[in-house]
Each structure stands twice: as structure tokens, then as C-alpha cells.
N, C-alpha and C positions, 0 to 999 in steps of 0.2 A: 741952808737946809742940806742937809747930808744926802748923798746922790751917786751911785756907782753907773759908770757906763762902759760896755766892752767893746772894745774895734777888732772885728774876729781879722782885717785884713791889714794892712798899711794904708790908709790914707789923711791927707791932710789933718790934723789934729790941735785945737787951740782949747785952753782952760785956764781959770783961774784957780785950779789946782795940782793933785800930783798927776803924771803920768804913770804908769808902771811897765816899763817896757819888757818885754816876753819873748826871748826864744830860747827854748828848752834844750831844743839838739841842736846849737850846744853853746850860743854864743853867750845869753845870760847866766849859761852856770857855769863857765868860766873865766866872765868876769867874777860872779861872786864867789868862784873858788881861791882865783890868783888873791883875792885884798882878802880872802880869809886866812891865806898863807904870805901876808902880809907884801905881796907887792906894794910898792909906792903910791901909785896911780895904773889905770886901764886906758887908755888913750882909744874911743873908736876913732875912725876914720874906714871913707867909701872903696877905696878904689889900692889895688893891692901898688901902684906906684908910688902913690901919695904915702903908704906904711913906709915900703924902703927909704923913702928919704928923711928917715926920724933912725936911720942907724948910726948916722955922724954924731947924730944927736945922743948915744950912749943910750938909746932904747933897746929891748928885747921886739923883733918882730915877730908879732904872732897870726895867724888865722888859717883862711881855707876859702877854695875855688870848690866847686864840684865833690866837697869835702874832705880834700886832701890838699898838705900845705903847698902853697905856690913856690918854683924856684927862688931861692935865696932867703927863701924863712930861716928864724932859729928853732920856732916850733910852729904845730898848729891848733886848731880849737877843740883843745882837748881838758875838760878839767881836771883829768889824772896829771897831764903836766902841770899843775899850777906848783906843784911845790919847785917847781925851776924858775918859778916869777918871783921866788921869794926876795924884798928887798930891790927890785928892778921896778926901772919905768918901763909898762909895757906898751905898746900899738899895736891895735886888734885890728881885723879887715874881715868879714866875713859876706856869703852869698845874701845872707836875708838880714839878721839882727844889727848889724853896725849900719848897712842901709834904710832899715825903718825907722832909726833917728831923724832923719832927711824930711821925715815928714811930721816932725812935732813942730807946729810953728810958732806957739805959744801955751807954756806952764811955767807955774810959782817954782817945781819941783821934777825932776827926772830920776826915778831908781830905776834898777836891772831886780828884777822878781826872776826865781826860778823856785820849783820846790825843796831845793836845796837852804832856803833861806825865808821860806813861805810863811813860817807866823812871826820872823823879826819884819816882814815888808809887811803883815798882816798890823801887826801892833803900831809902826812907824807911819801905816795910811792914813789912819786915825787922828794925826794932826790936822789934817787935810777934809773938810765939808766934799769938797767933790773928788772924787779918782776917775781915772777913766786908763782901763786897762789896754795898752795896743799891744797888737800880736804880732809877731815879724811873718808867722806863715812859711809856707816854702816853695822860692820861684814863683809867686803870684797865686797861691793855691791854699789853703786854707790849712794850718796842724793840726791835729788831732790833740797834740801833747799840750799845745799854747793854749788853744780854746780851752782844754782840762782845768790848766792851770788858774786862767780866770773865774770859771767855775768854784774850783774850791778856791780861792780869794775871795769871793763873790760870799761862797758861805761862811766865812770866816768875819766877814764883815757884814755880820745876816741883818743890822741894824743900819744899814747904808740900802734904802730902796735902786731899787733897777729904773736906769733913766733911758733904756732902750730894751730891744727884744733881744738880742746877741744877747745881753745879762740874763735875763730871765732865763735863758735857754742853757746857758751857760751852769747856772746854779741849776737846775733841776738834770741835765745831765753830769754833772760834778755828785751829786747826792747819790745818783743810780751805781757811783763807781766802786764797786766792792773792792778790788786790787788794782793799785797803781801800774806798778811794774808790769804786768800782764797787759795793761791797757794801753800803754805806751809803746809797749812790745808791737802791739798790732797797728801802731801807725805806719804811712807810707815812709813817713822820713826815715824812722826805726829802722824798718825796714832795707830800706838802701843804707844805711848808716852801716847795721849787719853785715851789710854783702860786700860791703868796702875793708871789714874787717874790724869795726868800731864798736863790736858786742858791748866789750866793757865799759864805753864810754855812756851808750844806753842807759847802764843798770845804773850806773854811779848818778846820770843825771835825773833816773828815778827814786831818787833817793831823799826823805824827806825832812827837813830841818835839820841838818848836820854842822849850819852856820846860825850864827846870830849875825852877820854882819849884813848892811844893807849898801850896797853901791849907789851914791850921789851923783849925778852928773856936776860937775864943775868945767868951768873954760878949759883947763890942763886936761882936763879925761875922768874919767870914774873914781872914786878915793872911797876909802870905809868908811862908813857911819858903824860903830859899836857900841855895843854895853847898852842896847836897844830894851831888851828884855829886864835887866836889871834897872833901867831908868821907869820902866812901867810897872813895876810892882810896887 
């Protein structure tokens, strides 16, 4: 029986289906920017020591503390750099999204959802009887932009009933959203992102289906799934 349920926060999570994992500013849309500009692989990983010791290893290290990259990065969590991942194994580290993996403890399936790739993970759910959207949040506290996101996933897959209230709430605040960009603007993270000087990175990651590709979790790190849209028609 077909079944959507949303985790507006990080906690323990187990299904016999997909996951969609969700953080907007900025960790899931650049993973799915780097594998649409053909990086190799996204390697998450927790903890910004554990990234450094994958540079012997011929990685790109990438992410962010407090949203700006840690001493000894190559870059940080930015999708505008992805076209510097192109062809590189990358390692991500980030404050919320590479940390909410931690608590998927069992699925068939793991993708990286942003609205950047929103109806190729919309169309690719759809293998899958049950979804269950998790949100990375930020620092323990709820997004504005990841809830969205579920929301319109939620409507996207209008034939997948709501197996908890976060969906329900999700979808009917997703319908009321006249302008994206404007909405995401007015989040907290947005917000600080802003003042750090990360305007652009904002706009870009409001930006809606620019990919078809979907990011897979595998043992190695994230890889593309492509040619999504063209295999459903």
C-alpha cells in the first residue's frame, strides 16, 4: 500500500522503503549539483577529521562548520562550486545533512532530494510503496526550506496518502506557497546564510528542476542515477 511519511526533524528512522534525504541550504543540492556536473561519487561522512583523511586517498574535500569551510578544505557547501567536482571523488562534511544520515537505521533505498532535482526524485519515488521524507533541519531546530520541500514532494506524489501529520501539514502548507524563492528567502537559515555572504548560494538552491539526476546512497558515497525522466515516459 502506497504510503508517504515526513520527519520534519532527524530521528531514528527504519522502512522497507526509500528514504529522501533533505537539506536544502545546502548539503543536498550539492550533492546533486556536484553528480550533475559529473563528479564520480559524494562520499558523506560526520565529522570534519574523518573528511581530511580521504585527501591521501586522491579526494576533493568539501563542506562547512557554522557555514563556512573548515581549515584545510579544497571547497565548501556550495552548489555553485560543483563544476570544480567535475570528474573527482568527492567527501562532504556538513553542520546538519551529512549528520542526518546517522540516523537512517534501515531502508531498501537512500537519495539526496533538493528542489533542484525535485520531479527526477518525484518520478524515481514511485518505485517505492512507501517514502518517508527526513529533514536535516538546522542545529536541532526545524527548516523552513526542508519542510517546503517535503511539502511539495508530498504533492507531487498526491496519490501516496499521508502516514503521519508532518505530511499532511506539509502538503497543505506546500499548496498555500505562491513563490519559492521569496519563501525560502524568509527562512532563518536563508537568512544567516545571507549575512555570511552566501546570497547566491540561496537563489541557486531555490531553483527548481535544473537536474534530472538523482543521488543514490551506495557503500562508496552518493553516485547518479540519470536518464530518470526519459526512462518514465
Amino acid at each position: 500500500m502506497k504510503k508517504l511519511r515526513v520527519v520534519p526533524l532527524p530521528v531514528p528512522v527504519e522502512t522497507e522503503g526509500l528514504v529522501v534525504l533533505v537539506d536544502i541550504l545546502r548539503a543536498t543540492s550539492t550533492i546533486v549539483a556536484a553528480l550533475a556536473e559529473d563528479a564520480l561519487l559524494v562520499k558523506p561522512v560526520a565529522s570534519v577529521d574523518e573528511a581530511l583523511l580521504y585527501r591521501e586517498k586522491g579526494y576533493l574535500i568539501a563542506g562547512e562548520r557554522g557555514g563556512l569551510p573548515p581549515e584545510g578544505f579544497d571547497l565548501g557547501n556550495s552548489p555553485r562550486e560543483a563544476y570544480r567536482m567535475a570528474r573527482a571523488k568527492v567527501v562532504l562534511t556538513t553542520t546538519n545533512g551529512t549528520r542526518a544520515l546517522g540516523f537512517v537505521k534501515k531502508a531498501k533505498a537512500i537519495c539526496a532530494g533538493s528542489f533542484l532535482n525535485l520531479k527526477a526524485v518525484a518520478t524515481f519515488a514511485r518505485r517505492f510503496e512507501e517514502i518517508v521524507v527526513l529533514c536535516a533541519g538546522t542545529e536541532g531546530e526545524l527548516s523552513l526550506e526542508d519542510f517546503l520541500f517535503a511539502g511539495k514532494l508530498a504533492l507531487a506524489l498526491e496519490d501516496y496518502p499521508s502516514l503521519n501529520d508532518a505530511a499532511t501539514v506539509a502538503r497543505k502548507y506546500a499548496a498555500h506557497v505562491e513563490d519559492l524563492s521569496e519563501e525560502i528567502f524568509s527562512s532563518h537559515h536563508a537568512r544567516r546564510l545571507v549575512g555570511l555572504g552566501f546570497q547566491e548560494d540561496v537563489a541557486f538552491c531555490a531553483q527548481e528542476n535544473l537536474y534530472e539526476v538523482v543521488p543514490i546512497l551506495t557503500p562508496e558515497g552518493f553516485v547518479a542515477l540519470k536518464g530518470i525522466m526519459e526512462n518514465s515516459s
